[in-house]
MILOVO-893745 format. One record per residue (C-alpha): residue in one letter; z, x, y. Coordinates in pm, 1 decimal, decimal comma. Layout:
# residues N
SITE  type        c3        c1        c2
SITE     A         Z         X         Y
...
# end
This chain:
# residues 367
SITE  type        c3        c1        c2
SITE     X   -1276,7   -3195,0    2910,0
SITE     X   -1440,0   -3086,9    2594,9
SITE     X   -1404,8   -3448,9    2441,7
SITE     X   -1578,3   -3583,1    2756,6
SITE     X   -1844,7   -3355,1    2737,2
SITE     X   -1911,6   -3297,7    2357,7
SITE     X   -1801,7   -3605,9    2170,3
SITE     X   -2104,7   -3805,5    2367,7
SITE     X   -2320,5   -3565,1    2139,1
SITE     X   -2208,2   -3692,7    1843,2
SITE     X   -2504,5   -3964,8    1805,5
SITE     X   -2724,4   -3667,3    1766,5
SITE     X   -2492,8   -3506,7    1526,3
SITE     X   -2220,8   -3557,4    1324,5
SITE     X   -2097,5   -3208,9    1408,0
SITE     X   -1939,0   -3314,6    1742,4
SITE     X   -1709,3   -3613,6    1586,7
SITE     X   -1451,0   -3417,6    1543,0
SITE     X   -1355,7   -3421,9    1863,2
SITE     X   -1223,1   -3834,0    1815,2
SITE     X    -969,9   -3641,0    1594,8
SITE     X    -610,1   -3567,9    1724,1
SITE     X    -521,8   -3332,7    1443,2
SITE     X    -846,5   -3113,1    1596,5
SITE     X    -811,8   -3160,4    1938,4
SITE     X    -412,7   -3052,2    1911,8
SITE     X    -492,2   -2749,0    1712,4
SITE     X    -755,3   -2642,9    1959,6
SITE     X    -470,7   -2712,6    2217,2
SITE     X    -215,8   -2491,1    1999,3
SITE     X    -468,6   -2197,7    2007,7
SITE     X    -570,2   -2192,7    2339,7
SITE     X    -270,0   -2225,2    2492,3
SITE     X    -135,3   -1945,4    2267,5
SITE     X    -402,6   -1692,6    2311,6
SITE     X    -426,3   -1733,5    2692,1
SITE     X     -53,6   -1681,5    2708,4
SITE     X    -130,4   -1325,6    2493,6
SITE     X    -387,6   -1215,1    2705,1
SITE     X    -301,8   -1297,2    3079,1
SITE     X      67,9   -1240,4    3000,5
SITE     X       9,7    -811,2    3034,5
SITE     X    -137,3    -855,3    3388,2
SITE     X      43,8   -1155,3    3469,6
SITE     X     404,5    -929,9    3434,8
SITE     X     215,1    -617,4    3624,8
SITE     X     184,3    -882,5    3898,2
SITE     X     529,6    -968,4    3908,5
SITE     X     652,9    -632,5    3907,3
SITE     X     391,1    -558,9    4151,2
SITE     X     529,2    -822,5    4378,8
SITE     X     941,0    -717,3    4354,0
SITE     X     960,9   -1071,4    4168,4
SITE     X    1213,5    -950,4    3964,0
SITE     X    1559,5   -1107,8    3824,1
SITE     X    1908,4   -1005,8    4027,2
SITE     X    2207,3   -1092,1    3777,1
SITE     X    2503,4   -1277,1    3928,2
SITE     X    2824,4   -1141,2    3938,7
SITE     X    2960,6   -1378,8    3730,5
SITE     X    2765,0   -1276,1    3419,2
SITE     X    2862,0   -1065,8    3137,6
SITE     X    2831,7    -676,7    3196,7
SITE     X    2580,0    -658,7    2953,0
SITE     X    2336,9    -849,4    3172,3
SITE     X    2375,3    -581,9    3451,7
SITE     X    2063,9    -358,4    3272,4
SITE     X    1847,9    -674,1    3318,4
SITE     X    1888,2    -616,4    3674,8
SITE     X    1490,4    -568,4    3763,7
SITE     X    1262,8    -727,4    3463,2
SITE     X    1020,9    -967,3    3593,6
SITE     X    1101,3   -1338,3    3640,2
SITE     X     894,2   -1630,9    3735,4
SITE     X     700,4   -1616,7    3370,7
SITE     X     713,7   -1990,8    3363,3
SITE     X     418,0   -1988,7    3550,1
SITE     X     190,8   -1834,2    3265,6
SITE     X     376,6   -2089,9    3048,5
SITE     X     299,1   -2366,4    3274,3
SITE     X     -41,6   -2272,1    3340,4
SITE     X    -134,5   -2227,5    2981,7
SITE     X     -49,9   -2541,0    2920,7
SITE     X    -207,7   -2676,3    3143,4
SITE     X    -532,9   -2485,3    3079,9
SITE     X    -493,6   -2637,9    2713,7
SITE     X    -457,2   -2949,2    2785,7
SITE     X    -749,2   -2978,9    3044,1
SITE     X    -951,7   -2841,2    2769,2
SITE     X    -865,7   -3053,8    2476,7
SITE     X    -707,6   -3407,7    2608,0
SITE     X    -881,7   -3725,8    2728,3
SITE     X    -810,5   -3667,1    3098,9
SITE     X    -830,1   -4019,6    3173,2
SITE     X    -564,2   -4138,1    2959,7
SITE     X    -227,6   -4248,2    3148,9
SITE     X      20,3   -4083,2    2975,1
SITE     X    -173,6   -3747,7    3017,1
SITE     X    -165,6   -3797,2    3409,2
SITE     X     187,2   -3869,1    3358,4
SITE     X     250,1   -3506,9    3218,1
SITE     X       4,7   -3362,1    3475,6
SITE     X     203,3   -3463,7    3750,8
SITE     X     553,6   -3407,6    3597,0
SITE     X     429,6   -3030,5    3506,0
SITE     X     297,3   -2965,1    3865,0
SITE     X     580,0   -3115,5    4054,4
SITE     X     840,8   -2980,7    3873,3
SITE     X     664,1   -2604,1    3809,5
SITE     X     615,8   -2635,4    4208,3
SITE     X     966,8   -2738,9    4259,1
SITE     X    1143,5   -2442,6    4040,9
SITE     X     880,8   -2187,0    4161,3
SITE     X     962,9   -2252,3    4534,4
SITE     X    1357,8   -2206,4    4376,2
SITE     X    1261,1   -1873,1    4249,4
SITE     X    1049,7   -1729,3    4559,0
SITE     X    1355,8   -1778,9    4754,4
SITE     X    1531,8   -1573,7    4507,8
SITE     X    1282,7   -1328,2    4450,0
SITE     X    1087,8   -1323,3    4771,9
SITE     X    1294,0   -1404,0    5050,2
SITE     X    1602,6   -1303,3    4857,6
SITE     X    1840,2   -1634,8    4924,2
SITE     X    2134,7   -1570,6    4664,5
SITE     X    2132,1   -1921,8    4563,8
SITE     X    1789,5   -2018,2    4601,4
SITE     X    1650,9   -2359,6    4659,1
SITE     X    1986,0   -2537,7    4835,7
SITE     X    2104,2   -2730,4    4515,4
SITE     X    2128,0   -3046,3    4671,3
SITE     X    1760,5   -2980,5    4803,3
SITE     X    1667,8   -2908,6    4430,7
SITE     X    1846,2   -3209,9    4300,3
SITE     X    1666,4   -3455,1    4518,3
SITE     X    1354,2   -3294,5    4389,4
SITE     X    1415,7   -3383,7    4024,8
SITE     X    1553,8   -3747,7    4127,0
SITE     X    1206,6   -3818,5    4322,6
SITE     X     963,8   -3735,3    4044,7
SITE     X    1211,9   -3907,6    3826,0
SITE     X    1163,1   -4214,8    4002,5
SITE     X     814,7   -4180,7    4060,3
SITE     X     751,1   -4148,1    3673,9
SITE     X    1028,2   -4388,1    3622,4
SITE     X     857,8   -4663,6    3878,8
SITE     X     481,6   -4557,8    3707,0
SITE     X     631,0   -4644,2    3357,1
SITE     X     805,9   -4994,9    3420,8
SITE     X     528,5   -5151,1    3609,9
SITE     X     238,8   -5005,7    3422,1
SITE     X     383,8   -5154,5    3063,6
SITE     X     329,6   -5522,7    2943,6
SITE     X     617,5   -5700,1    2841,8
SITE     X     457,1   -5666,6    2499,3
SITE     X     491,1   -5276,5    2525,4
SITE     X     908,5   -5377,1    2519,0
SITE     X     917,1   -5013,4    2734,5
SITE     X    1277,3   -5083,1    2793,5
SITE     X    1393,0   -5128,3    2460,9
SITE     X    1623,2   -4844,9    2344,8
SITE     X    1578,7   -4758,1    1979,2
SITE     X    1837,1   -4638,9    1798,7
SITE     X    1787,2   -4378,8    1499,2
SITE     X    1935,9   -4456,5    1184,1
SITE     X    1987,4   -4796,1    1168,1
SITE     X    1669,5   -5020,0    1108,9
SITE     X    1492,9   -5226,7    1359,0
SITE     X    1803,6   -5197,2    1592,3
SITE     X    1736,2   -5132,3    1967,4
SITE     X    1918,4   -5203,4    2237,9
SITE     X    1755,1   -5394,2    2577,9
SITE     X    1834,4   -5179,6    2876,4
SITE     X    1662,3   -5439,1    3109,2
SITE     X    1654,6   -5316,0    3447,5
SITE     X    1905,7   -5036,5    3390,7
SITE     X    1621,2   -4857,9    3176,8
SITE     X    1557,3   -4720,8    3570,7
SITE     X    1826,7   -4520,2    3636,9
SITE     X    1882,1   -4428,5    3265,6
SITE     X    1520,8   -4281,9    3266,8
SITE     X    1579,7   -4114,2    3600,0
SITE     X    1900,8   -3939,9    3493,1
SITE     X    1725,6   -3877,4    3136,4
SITE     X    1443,4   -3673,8    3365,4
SITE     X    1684,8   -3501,6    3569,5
SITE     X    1989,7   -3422,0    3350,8
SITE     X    1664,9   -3301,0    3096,9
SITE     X    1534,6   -3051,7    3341,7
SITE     X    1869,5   -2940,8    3460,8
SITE     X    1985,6   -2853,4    3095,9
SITE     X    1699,0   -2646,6    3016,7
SITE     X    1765,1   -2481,6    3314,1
SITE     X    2112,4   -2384,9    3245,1
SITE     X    1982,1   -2248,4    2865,2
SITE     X    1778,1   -2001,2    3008,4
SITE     X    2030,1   -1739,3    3005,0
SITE     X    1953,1   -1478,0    2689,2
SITE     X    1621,3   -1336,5    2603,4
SITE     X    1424,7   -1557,9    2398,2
SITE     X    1683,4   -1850,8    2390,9
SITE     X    1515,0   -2125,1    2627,5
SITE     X    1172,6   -2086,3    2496,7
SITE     X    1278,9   -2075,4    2115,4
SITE     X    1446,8   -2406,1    2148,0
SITE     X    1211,3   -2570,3    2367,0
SITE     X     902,9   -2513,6    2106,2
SITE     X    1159,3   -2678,5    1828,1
SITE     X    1206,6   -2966,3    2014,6
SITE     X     863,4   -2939,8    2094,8
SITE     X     749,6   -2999,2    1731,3
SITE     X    1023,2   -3250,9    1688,7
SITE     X     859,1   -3483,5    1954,1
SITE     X     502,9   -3384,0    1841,1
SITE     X     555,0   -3482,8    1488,8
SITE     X     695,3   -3819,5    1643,8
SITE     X     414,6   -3858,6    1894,6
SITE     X     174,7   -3794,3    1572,8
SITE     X     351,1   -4049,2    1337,7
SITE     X     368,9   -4312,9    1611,0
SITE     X     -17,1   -4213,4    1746,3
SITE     X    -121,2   -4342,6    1379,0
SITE     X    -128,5   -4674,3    1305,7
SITE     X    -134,8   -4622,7     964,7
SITE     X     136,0   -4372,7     932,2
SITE     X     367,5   -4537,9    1203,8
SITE     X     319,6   -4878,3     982,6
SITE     X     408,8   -4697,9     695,2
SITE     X     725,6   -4568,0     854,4
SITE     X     806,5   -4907,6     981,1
SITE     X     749,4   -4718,2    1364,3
SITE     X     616,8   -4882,2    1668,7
SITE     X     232,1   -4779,5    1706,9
SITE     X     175,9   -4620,7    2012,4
SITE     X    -142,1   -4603,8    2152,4
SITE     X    -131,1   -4284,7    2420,5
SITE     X      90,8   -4122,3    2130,1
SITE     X    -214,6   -3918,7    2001,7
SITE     X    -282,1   -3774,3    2336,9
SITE     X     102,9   -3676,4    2386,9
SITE     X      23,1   -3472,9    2034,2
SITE     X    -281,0   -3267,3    2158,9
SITE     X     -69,4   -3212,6    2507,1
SITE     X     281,7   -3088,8    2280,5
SITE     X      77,3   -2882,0    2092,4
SITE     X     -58,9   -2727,7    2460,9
SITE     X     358,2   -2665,4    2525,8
SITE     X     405,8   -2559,9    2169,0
SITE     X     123,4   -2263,9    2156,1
SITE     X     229,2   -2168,2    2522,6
SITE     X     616,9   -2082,2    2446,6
SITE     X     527,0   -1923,9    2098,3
SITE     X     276,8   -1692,4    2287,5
SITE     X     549,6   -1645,5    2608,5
SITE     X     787,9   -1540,9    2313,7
SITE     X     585,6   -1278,5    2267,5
SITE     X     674,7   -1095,6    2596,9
SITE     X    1035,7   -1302,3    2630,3
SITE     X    1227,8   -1187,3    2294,1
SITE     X    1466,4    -937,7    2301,3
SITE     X    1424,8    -726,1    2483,4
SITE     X    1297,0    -946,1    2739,5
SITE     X     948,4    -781,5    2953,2
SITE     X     974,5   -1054,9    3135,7
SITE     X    1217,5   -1396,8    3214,1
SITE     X    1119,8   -1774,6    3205,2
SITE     X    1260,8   -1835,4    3532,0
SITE     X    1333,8   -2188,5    3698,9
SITE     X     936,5   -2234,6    3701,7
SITE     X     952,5   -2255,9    3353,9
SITE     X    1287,2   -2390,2    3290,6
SITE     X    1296,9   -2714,0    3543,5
SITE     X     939,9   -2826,5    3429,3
SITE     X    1004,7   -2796,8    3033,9
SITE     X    1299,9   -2952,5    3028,4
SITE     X    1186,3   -3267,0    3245,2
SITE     X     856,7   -3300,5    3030,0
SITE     X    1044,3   -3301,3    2712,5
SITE     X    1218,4   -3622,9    2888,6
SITE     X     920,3   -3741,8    2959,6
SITE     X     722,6   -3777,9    2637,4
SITE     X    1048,8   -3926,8    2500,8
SITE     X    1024,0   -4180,6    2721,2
SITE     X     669,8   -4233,7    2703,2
SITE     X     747,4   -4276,1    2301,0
SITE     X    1070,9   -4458,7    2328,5
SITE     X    1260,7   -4175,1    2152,4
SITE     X    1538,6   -4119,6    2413,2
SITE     X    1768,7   -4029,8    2138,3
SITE     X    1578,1   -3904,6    1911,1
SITE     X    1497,9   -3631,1    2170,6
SITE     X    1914,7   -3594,3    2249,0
SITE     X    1940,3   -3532,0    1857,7
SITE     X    1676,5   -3256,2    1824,1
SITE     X    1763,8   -3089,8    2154,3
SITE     X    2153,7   -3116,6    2124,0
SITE     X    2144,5   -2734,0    2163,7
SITE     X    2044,2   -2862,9    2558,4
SITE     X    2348,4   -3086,6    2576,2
SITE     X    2615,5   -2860,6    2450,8
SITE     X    2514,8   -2644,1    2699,4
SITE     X    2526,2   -2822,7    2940,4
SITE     X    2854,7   -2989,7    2863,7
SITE     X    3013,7   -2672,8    2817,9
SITE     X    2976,8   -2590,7    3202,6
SITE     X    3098,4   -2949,4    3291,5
SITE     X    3404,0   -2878,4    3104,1
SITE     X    3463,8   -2562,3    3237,5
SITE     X    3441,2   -2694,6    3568,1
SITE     X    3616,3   -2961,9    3528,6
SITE     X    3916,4   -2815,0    3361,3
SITE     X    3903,1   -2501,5    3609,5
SITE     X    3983,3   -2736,7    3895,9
SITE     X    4230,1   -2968,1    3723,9
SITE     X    4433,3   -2677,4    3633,6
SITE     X    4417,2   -2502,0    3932,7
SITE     X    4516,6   -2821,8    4121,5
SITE     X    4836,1   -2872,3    3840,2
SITE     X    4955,2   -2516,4    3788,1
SITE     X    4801,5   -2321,2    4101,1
SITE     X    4548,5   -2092,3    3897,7
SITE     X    4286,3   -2201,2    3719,1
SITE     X    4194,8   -2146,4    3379,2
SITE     X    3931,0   -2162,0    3153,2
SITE     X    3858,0   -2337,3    2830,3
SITE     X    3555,0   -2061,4    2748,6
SITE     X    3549,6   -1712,2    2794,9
SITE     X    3191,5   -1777,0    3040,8
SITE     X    2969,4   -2070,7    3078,2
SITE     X    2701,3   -2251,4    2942,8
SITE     X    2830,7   -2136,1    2614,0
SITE     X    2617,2   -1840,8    2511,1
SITE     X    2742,8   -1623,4    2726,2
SITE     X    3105,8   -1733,7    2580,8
SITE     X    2961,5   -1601,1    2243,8
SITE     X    2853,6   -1285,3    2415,5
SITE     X    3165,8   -1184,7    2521,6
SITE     X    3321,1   -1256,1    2208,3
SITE     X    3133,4    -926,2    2117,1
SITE     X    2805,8   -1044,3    1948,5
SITE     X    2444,1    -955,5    2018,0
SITE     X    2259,2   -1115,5    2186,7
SITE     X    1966,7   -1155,2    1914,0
SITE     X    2250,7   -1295,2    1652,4
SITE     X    2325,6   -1567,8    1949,2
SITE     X    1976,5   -1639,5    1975,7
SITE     X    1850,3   -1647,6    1598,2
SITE     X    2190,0   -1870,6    1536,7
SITE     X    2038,8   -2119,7    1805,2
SITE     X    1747,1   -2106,1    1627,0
SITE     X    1872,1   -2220,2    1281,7
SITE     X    2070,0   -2501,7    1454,8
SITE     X    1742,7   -2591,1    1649,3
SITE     X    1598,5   -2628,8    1331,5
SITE     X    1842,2   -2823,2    1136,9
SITE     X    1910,8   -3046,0    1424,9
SITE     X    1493,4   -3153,5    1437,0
SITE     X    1538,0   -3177,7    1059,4
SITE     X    1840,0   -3459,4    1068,0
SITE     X    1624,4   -3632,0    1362,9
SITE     X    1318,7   -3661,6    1182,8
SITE     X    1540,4   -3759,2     877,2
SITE     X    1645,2   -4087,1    1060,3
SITE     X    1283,8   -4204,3    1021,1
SITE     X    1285,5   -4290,8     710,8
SITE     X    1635,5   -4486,2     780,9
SITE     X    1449,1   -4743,4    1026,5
# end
């Protein structure tokens, strides 16, 4: 909005040209987002707790989670709304890819909110019906996935793979880059989702994968740089940048209220969105696996309750009783009950977050 409005001005002064600038416009977006999340988060959580939209822990967690029982949940809606606040104020609102992230944020925040006022409000155990939920996820992902495909030129090569650490090699997905995007979106999402589980763990990762993908949307945004790199210029790139830094400022400043011990909890409003806009901008920059490398913390977890599943049911099907490969899935709460804190878990996360952005962005220079 404030490029639509104020960069006009800049034939009467030279003043208002910095708003052509993506380095500006994404730091305005990083401090906006930030210090609307620090001032409406106080009443925001008031609200909640106001409103009985508080967390109920399953049965199946570790004991320690029963004194949880009661802090507010839903928070991904000051997240969400941040961003989104940010991004009105500091993107070109007529660029494609930005309408891309609009609708993926609002359709997925609606999606995991209705999830959580069943929960909260209406108090339905399970929530949305999973398969109800599912569907969800799969329709936006076509939508987007549709959107993409038939809004690229065949010189935009949108279906080329590219694989990090070997140069100029990418692999042609053809017409299968459909349901690879589509599962990208939803298996995205659904990870997130099941790494919301300790105080401070979702959003921590999430802004490290955040920067990952906005130093890649940067590098790629700029011709110059992206040459240099021997990257594909991208020209929406630069917008992605000034929208990741909206995402960025908005978990730092949720952090605030989220770290242990939590005031209040991301939620599945917070959770399904993030997850399927990370997705998203990797798609929109062709960095599919860059963005498994740098959020591999995502996978694991979400692997580790496949397994579990998986080998639950085969050995209960061979022996009669079940048994488990972890103590308690996704894996943090296998660390928990292995007797450490919480905060260790979550700091640990954190160094790995950052080493595993550090080998991604290391496979640039190896193009």
């Amino acid at each position: 909005m404030l490029y639509h409005l104020l960069y006009p001005l800049a034939d009467y002064s030279i003043v208002f040209n910095v708003f052509r600038y993506v380095t500006f416009r994404s730091i305005g977006a990083f401090i906006t987002a930030l210090i609307f999340t620090l001032l409406f988060g106080p009443p925001f959580i008031r609200m909640l707790k106001r409103k009985a939209a508080v967390e109920s822990i399953d049965e199946d967690m570790p004991e320690k989670h029963r004194i949880k029982a009661g802090t507010p949940t839903m928070g991904g809606l000051i997240i969400l709304v941040a961003l989104l606040v940010a991004s009105l104020f500091w993107n070109i609102l007529t660029n494609s890819a930005i309408l891309m992230m609009y609708l993926s944020t609002l359709w997925l925040g609606i999606l995991g909110f209705l999830d959580d006022y069943l929960k909260n409000f209406v108090k339905a155990k399970k929530g949305l019906i999973p398969k109800y939920k599912l569907w969800g996820q799969i329709s936006i992902a076509l939508i987007l996935t549709l959107a993409i495909y038939y809004s690229s030129s065949p010189a935009d090569q949108i279906t080329n793979l590219q694989i990090p650490f070997f140069k100029n090699l990418i692999l042609p997905l053809g017409w299968l880059f459909i349901p690879f995007v589509m599962f990208m979106i939803t298996g995205s999402s659904n990870a997130v989702n099941l790494t919301d589980g300790l105080d401070g763990l979702a959003a921590g990762t999430l802004a490290f994968s955040a920067l990952g993908l906005g130093i890649m949307s940067y590098l790629k945004g700029n011709f110059i740089a992206a040459d240099y790199l021997n990257l594909e210029y991208i020209y929406n790139a630069g917008e992605l940048t000034v929208f990741i830094s909206g995402m960025m400022g908005a978990l730092i400043g949720f952090l605030w209220y989220n770290s242990y011990p939590a005031q209040v909890f991301m939620g599945d409003t917070g959770s399904l969105a993030l997850g399927g806009i990370l997705a998203v901008i990797s798609v929109l920059l062709k960095e599919q696996i860059f963005l498994v490398i740098i959020g591999m913390i995502f996978v694991m977890e979400t692997f580790s309750v496949i397994i579990q599943r998986y080998w639950f049911k085969y050995t209960k099907k061979k022996f009669g009783a079940g048994r488990r490969i972890f103590l308690c899935a996704p894996i943090h709460h296998h660390y928990e009950l292995k007797g450490i804190h919480e905060t260790k878990i979550v700091i640990r996360f954190y160094i790995v977050a950052i080493l595993l952005v550090a080998i991604g962005l290391s496979t640039i220079k190896l193009r």
